[in-house]
C-alpha positions as MATLAB code, in Angstrom:
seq = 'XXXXXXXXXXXXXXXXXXXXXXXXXXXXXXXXXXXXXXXXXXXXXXXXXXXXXXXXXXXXXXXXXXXXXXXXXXXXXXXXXXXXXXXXXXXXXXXXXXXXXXXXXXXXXXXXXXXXXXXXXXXXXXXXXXXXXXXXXXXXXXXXX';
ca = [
     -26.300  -38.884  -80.328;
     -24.443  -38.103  -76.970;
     -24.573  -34.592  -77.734;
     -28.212  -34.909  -77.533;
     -28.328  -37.088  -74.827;
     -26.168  -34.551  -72.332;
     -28.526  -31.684  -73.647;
     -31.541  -33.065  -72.897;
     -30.155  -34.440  -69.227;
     -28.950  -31.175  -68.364;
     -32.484  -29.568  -69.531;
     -33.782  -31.698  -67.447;
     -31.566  -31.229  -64.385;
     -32.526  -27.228  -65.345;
     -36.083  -27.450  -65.430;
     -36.053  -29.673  -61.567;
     -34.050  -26.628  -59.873;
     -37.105  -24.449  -60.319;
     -37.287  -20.259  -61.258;
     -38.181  -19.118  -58.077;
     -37.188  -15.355  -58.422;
     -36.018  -15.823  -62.107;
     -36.626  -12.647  -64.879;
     -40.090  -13.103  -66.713;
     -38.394  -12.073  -69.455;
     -35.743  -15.009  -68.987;
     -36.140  -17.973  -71.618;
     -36.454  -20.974  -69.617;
     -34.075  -22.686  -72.717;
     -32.272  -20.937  -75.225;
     -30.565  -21.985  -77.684;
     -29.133  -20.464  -80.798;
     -30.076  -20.911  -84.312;
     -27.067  -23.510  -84.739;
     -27.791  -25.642  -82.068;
     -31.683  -25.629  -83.024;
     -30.480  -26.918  -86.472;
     -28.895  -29.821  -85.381;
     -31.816  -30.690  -82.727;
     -33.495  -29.443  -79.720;
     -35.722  -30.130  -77.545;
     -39.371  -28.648  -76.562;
     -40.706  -30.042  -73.349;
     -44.613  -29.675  -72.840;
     -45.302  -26.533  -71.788;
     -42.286  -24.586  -71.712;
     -41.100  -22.151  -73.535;
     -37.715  -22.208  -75.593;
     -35.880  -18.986  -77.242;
     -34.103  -19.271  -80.300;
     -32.909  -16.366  -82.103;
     -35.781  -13.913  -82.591;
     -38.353  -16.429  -82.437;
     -40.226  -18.512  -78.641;
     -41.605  -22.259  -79.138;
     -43.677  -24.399  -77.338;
     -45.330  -27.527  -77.178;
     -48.530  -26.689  -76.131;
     -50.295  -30.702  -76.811;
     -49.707  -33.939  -77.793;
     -53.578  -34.353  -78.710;
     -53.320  -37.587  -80.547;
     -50.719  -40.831  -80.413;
     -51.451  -44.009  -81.755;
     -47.613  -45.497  -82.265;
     -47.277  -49.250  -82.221;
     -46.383  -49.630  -77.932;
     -42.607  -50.703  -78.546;
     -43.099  -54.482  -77.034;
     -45.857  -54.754  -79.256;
     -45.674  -55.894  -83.029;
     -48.065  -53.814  -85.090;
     -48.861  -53.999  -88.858;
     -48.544  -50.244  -88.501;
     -46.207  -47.544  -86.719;
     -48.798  -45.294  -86.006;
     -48.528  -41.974  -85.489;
     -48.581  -38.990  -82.961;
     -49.626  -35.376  -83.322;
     -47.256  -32.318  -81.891;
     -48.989  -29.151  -81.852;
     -45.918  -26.450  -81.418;
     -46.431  -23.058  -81.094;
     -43.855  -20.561  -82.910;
     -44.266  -17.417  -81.047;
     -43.030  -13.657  -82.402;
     -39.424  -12.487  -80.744;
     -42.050  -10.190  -78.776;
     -43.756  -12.784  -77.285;
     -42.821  -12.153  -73.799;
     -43.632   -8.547  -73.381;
     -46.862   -9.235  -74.298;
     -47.173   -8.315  -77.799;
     -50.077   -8.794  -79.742;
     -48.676  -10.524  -82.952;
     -50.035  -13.640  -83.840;
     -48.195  -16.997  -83.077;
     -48.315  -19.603  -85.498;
     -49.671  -23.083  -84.364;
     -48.038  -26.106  -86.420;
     -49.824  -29.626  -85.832;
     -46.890  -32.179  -86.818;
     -46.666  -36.008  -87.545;
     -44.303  -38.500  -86.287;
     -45.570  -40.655  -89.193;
     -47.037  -38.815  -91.031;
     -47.280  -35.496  -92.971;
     -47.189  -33.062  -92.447;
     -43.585  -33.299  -90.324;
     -42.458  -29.296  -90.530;
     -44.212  -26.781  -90.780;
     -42.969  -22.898  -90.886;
     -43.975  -19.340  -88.831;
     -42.203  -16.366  -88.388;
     -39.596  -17.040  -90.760;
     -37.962  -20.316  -89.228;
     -39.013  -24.025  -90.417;
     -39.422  -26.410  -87.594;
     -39.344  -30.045  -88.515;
     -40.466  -32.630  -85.838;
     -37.778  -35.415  -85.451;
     -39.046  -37.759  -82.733;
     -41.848  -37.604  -80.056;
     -40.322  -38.930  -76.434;
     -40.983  -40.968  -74.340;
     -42.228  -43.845  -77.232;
     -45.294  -46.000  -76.071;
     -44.827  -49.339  -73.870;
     -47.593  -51.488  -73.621;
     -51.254  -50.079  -73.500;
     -50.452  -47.493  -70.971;
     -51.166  -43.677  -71.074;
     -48.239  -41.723  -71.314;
     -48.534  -38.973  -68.426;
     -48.804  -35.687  -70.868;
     -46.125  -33.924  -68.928;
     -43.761  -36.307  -69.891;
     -43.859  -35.461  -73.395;
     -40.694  -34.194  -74.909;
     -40.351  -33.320  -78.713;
     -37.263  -32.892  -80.847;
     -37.237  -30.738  -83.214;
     -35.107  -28.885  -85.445;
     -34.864  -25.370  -86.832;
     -34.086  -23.962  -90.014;
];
């Protein structure tokens, strides 16, 4: 768990510095296929290399988890839609991505494209009370097989 915990801190300490004058090309995170089979994680909107393949998480278009001061009858659940993108992704190819809609709750939890199986682990940050969660806070671990 502190492995996880440093990574995501220093993605996030990454992602506040900015790109100004960074590659296109340039991965905002990449990791390699042995990290990503542990656990990464895919912050809305960005995009993340690993190995031949880009990911995203594009939306978070539905979560209905229990708020976690709040005792429910029933978890809930959230949706994750992740895009798995081909290696050529960023030079503009015109291959298809694949689009994967995952539970938290759920199935289906893992979904496959392009060769690699992607399995949603959590959904961050968890409900608190009634609020909205602000969409660009929404971080999703994953991990990739």
């Amino acid at each position: 768990m502190p492995r996880r915990l440093i990574t995501f801190l220093a993605l996030m300490a990454a992602s506040a510095c900015g790109r100004q004058g960074a590659n296109p090309l340039t991965p905002e995170f990449d990791f390699t296929l042995q990290q990503a089979a542990d656990s990464i994680p895919l912050l809305i909107g960005r995009d993340v290399h690993v190995e031949d393949v880009w990911m995203t998480l594009t939306d978070v278009p539905s979560d209905s988890r229990c708020p976690s001061n709040v005792q429910c009858v029933w978890a809930g659940d959230a949706v994750a839609t992740i895009a798995v993108h081909p290696g050529c992704y960023k030079e503009g190819c015109k291959a298809a991505s694949y689009v994967l809609s995952l539970h938290t709750t759920l199935e289906p939890k893992s979904g496959s494209g392009w060769g690699h199986k992607v399995t949603l682990l959590s959904l961050a940050p968890h409900p608190h009370d009634t609020a909205r969660i602000d969409r660009s806070r929404y971080v999703a671990w994953v991990r990739v097989n």
